[in-house]
C-alpha positions as CSV (number, residue, x, y, z in Angstrom):
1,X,101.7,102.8,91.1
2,X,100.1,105.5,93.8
3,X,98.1,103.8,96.6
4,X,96.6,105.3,99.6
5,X,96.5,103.9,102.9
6,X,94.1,104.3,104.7
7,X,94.0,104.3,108.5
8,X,90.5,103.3,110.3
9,X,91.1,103.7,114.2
10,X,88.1,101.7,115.5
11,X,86.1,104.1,117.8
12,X,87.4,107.2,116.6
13,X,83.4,107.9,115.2
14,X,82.8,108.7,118.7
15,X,85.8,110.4,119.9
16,X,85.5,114.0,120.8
17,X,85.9,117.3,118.7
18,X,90.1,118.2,119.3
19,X,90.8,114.4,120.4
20,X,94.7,114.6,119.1
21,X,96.8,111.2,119.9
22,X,99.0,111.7,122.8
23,X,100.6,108.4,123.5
24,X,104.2,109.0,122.9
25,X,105.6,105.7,122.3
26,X,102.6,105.3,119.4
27,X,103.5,108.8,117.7
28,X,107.3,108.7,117.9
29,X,106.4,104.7,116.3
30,X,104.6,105.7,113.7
31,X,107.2,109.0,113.3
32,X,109.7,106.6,113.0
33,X,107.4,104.5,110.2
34,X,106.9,107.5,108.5
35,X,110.1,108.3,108.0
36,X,111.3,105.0,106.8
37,X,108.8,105.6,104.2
38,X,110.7,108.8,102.9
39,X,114.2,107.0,103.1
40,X,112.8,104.3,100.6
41,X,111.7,107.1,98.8
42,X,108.0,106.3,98.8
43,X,106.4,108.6,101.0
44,X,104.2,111.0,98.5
45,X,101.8,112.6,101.6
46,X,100.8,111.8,105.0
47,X,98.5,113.6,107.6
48,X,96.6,112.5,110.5
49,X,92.8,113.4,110.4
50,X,90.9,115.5,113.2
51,X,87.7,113.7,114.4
52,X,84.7,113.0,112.4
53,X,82.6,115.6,115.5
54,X,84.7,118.1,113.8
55,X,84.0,117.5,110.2
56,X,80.7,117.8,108.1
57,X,79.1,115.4,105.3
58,X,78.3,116.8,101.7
59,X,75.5,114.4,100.0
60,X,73.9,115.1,96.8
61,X,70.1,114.2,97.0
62,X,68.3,115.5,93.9
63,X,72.1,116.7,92.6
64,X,71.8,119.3,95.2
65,X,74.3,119.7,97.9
66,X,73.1,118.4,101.6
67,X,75.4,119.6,104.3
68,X,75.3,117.7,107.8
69,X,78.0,118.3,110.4
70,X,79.5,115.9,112.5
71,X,79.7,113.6,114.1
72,X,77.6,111.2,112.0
73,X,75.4,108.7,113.8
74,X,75.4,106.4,111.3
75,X,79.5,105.9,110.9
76,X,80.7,102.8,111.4
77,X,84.0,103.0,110.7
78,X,86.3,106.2,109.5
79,X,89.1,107.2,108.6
80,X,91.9,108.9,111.1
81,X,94.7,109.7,108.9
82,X,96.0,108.6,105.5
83,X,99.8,108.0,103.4
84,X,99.9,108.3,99.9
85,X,103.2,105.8,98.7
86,X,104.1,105.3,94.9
87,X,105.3,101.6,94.8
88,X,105.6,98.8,92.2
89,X,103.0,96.9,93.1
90,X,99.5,95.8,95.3
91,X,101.7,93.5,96.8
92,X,104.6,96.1,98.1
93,X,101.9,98.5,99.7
94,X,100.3,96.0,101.2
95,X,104.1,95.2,102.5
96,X,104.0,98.7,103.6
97,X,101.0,98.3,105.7
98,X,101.9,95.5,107.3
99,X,105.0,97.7,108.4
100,X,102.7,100.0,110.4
101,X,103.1,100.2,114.5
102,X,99.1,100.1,114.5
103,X,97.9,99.0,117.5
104,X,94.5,96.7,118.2
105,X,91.8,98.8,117.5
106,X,93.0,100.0,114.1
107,X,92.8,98.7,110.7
108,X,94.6,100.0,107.5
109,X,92.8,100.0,104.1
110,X,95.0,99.5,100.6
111,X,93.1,101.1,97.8
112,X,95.0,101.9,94.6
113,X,94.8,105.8,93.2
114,X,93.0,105.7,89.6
115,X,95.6,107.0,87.4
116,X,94.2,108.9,84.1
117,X,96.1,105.8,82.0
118,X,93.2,103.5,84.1
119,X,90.3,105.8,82.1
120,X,88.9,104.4,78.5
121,X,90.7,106.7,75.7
122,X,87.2,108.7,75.6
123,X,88.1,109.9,79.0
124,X,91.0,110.6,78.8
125,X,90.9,112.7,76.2
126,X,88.3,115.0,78.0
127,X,90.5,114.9,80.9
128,X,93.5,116.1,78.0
129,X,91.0,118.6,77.0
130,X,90.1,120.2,80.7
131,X,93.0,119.9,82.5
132,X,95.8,120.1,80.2
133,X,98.3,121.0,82.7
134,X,97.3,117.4,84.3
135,X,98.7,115.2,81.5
136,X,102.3,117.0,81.9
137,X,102.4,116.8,85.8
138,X,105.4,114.0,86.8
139,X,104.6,111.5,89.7
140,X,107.2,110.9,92.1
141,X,110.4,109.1,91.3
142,X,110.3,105.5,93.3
């Protein structure tokens, strides 16, 4: 099973455009969690996330794409960077969170990846039929 976590640094809505971590205990922590993720073998994809000032918002009003750029006044909370980990279970990645060198003002988020086996038979067949390279693609080995 693919999950993503999700890191949500609390603040980061507001931090300025280039604002890169540079506390080196905190990276070399989370290096070090990062790479114990890869010796287990569970480490799909990683990558920190620039600031929301240097990003932009695609909305669909009327099915017609609305482009804002950041940041976004409204933001409450969003997302600094991301792992995508194929494990067993809900429970392991949650395990794997809880592993995280986080520090107080950030939260991580567990949301499972739909896989095209989640989708009703309908769907996946139209899925079979538009991307047919999809249904032979292998996900990582645990």
């Amino acid at each position: 099973m693919r999950f993503m976590l999700l890191m949500i640094p609390l603040g980061y809505e507001n931090a300025a455009p280039g604002t890169i971590p540079d506390d080196v205990d905190a990276v070399s922590a989370m290096m070090a969690y990062n790479a114990s993720m890869q010796e287990a073998g569970i480490l799909i994809s990683c990558d920190g996330l620039h600031p929301p000032s240097m990003g932009a918002r695609v909305s669909f009003p009327g099915r017609k794409p609305t482009v804002v750029d950041g940041p976004f006044a409204e933001a409450k909370e969003v997302l600094g960077g991301f792992w995508i980990i194929d494990v067993p279970s809900r429970a392991a990645a949650i395990e794997w969170a809880t592993r995280c060198p986080g520090g107080e003002n950030e939260v991580i988020e567990v949301r499972q990846i739909q896989e095209v086996e989640d989708y009703p038979a309908e769907v996946q067949a139209l899925t079979a039929e538009a991307f047919p390279s999809m249904q032979t693609l292998k996900k990582p080995a645990n």
